[in-house]
Each structure stands twice: as C-alpha cells, then as structure tokens.
Phi, psi and omega in degrees: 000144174287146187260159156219139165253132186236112200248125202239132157223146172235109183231138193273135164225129157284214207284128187199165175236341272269352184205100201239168183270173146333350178231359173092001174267160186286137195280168206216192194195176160208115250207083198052088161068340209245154192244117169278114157292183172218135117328107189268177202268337170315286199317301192298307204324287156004289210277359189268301191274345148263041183263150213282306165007272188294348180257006169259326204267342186214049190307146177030068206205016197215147181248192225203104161234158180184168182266003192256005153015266232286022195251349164284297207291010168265291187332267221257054144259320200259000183259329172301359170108004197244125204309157183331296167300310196268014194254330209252352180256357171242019162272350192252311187292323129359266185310306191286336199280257175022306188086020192308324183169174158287150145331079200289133159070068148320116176103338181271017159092010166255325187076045172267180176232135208313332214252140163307104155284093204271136175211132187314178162310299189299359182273320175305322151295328167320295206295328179280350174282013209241015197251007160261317164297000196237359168261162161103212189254329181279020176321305193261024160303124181279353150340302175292349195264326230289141155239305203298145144228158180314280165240103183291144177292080149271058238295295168337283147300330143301000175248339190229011171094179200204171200166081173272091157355306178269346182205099175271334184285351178291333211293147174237101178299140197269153186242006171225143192229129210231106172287150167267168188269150179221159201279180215253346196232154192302196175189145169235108160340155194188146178266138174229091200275151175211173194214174193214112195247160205262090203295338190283300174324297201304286179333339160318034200316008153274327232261157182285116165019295208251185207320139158263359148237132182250158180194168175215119176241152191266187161186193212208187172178123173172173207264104131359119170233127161239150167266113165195124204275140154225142168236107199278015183267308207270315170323282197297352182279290180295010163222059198356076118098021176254113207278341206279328185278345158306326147284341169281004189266324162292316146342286199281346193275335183286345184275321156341293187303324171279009196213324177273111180294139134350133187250031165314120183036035168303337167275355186256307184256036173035044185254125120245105237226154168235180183264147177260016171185154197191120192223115210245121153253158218225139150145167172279017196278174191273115183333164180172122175301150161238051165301317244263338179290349194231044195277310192257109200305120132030122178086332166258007172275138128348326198277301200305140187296309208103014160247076193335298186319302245267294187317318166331291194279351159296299172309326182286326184287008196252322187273285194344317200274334156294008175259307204307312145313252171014293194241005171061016213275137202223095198234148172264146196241137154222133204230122190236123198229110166279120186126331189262081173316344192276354195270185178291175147230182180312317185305329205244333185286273172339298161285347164266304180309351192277328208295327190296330166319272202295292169124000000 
C-alpha cells in the first residue's frame, strides 16, 4: 500500500500582498458564495524551495532551473580556444541531442532554451565536465553529449516533479502535491493610498507643497488554510531508494510549510507568519483535503465564536473526525497547537514523519 503524509496548516497574515495578479491585486478565489483571499501553490512552492530552510536542510541536493544552461559551457569552449560561433553550435547540439527544450535565437551566441529546465546537480556537473569532450575531433559523439539522468538526486525535483516537453523519458511525477491557501473567512481587498515626498522641493518654503509622488497599492489579510499531499513511496522511488534524503527532504518541506512566507511586497508589509496550528496525518488511506471545512466561510455558521483560530480549527478537527466515522479511516495524527502546552510541537510533526522513511 502507498504511505501518504498529509499536512493541514493555519497560517495567520495580517495586511500582506504576498501573492498578486497581472494587475498587482492580491489573488482571490471564491469558495461557497464567498470570496477568499488566496496563495496560489507555484508561489508557496517557489518560496519553499528557494528558501534557506531547504538549502541548510538539504546542501548540495537541490537542483537550478533556468533557460540558460548552456552559457557557462559556451564560457569555457571559448576559453578553450574555440570561436564563438562554433562554441555556441555545439552548445546547442547539446540542448537538441538532450531534448533539453527548443533552441531560443539559434546561432545567435546564447544556446538558450524557449522553455525553463529544471535540472539536478549531477546534470550540472555533467554539463560543466562537458567542455573538454566537446573540443577536439570527437566533439559532438554522442556519448559526450549525455546531461539527463533518469532520477537525479534533487530533492526539490523528487517533490515537485520535472516535465520535459521534448524529452518524456526525463520526466519526474511530483511526489508532493501543494494546494493553494486560501483564507478560511470571507476577505476583503483593500486600498492603501500613499504618498511620497519630495525633501528637497519640500524644504522650499516657494516651492509647492505637495506629494512629488501618489501612489495606490491593494492588500489583504485573514487566517490561511494550506493543504499539501506527499506520497512517500513515490519521494523515495524518485530519489532511487535513498530513505535517508527522503527523509530529510520531508522534513525540510514541513518546516518550509510552517515558517516560510511568500516574498511578495514584504517590504511594504513585514507579513511574515509561522503556521499556528498544523495537523500531519499518516497512512495509507485514500488522501483528502478538509477544505470542505471551510466551504461556508468561518464567521457565517450560528456554531462559530467570532474567534476565526479557534473556529478554524474546530472546524478542521470536527470534518477530520467526520471522515474518520464515515470512511473508517485509521490515519496516525500528530497535532501542534500554538498556544496549547498539551500539543505536539514542530519537532513531533518532524519525527513521525522521518519514522515513515526511516522506520
């Protein structure tokens, strides 16, 4: 049977931007008649994986996308004696053996590629092992050419997958699944006009008065629910059979989940949040979100205080018990309550998940 860790979180943001549209508003949802804000799950990935979190928790385990690869190994073709041009068609010849992506501006001296590449370490050092085979008379064999491996040690791509267009035998099915959050109570966007002054002009007792800049940015604010599926069968498979980084890879995502913010307009609001309540279930049973808890938003039931946390969390442990009746379902819990000396702590989240690893 597949194991899953099923991680629930309730994270508080006061006045935040941390994840906005094409238009700079914060994104939303609209969820039983009612409109929430939202976090979409790129951005939490996003803030997860390039977060210190995951690069103290998982050194030289973590892989690098971009569309630009190839331009050290065009750098060191050409310190290698070799003309511009003929550095950049077999940096390309590279990108096309590989299936890495298409070739943006062929010929024009980047070897970039149309499409973002996420590729593990050890495909990187391939690529940088590859500017001394690639001199010579044997340059393009293709042998010399090989970068992809089947499952690169990446902790980052074993969680959240990998999707070569051009090359499918490359592909890595994400072993962890990132719901977006959404607050648990209706929410409302809001303006925040501001003004910007102009100190010199101002010191001007002629000079006119007023803002040399106006300006208006929106936000938002309300208790968070995140969701996010691990199938820890599928972690450790996609990180050929190494239990140990799989557990530290669990690890680092649940302290992620609990600690890292988004780094939208952080500097205009400081939201930064840790989760105030976080419910890790365990088992083989078939996964399920308790969004459903919050289908009639937080604040519109008769049951509810006027306390969002307390209700919040009522709500999630009142369907969690209702699944558990229903469906029989015999999942192990571990529940960290801030504030609640009797509760888990983070620490306890942490070690029953390294035990599904580990053993």
């Amino acid at each position: 049977m597949t194991h899953f860790l099923q991680l629930h979180l309730l994270l508080p943001y006061a006045a935040s931007n941390l994840n906005r549209d094409d238009t700079g508003r914060p994104k939303t949802l609209v969820f039983g008649g009612a409109e929430r804000l939202r976090i979409s799950s790129q951005s939490l990935k996003r803030a997860f994986r390039t977060s210190e979190v995951f690069s103290d928790g998982l050194p030289g385990a973590l892989g690098t996308r971009s569309q630009s690869f190839m331009q050290g190994l065009i750098d060191a073709l050409v310190a290698l004696g070799l003309e511009l041009e003929e550095a950049t068609k077999r940096a390309e010849a590279v990108i096309e053996h590989d299936h890495l992506g298409k070739v943006k501006d062929k010929g024009k001296g980047s070897a970039k590629t149309e499409q973002l590449v996420h590729l593990g370490p050890e495909e990187l050092v391939a690529i940088n092992a590859l500017a001394e085979r690639l001199t010579g008379s044997a340059a393009l064999d293709e042998k010399a050419m090989l970068v992809l491996r089947d499952k690169p040690r990446a902790a980052d791509i074993a969680m959240f997958g990998r999707m070569l267009a051009d090359n499918p035998a490359f592909n890595v099915e994400a072993a962890v699944q990132v719901a977006h959050a959404f607050t648990t109570h209706r929410a409302t966007v809001e303006d925040d006009y501001y003004t910007a002054i102009d100190e010199i002009k101002n010191a001007d007792q002629d000079a006119d008065r007023g803002a040399g800049f106006i300006g208006v940015q929106e936000f938002g604010a309300g208790l968070f629910y995140l969701y996010i599926c691990v199938n820890a069968d599928l972690l450790t498979d996609n990180l050929s059979g190494d239990k140990a980084l799989a557990s530290d890879t669990a690890e680092a995502l649940i302290l992620a989940a609990a600690t890292v913010s988004p780094k939208g307009k952080q500097n205009a609001f400081a939201s930064r949040a840790k989760a105030n309540y976080a419910l890790l279930e365990i088992g083989d049973e078939s996964p399920r979100s308790l969004a459903a808890a919050f289908q009639h938003a937080v604040g519109a039931s008769s049951k509810d205080t006027g306390d969002q946390f307390a209700d919040s969390v009522r709500r999630l442990t009142d369907l969690r018990d209702g699944f558990a009746r229903a469906y029989d379902e015999k999942l192990e819990s571990t529940e960290m309550k801030v504030g609640d000396p009797t509760s888990a702590t983070l620490a306890d989240l942490i070690t029953a998940a390294r035990a599904v690893f580990l053993g």
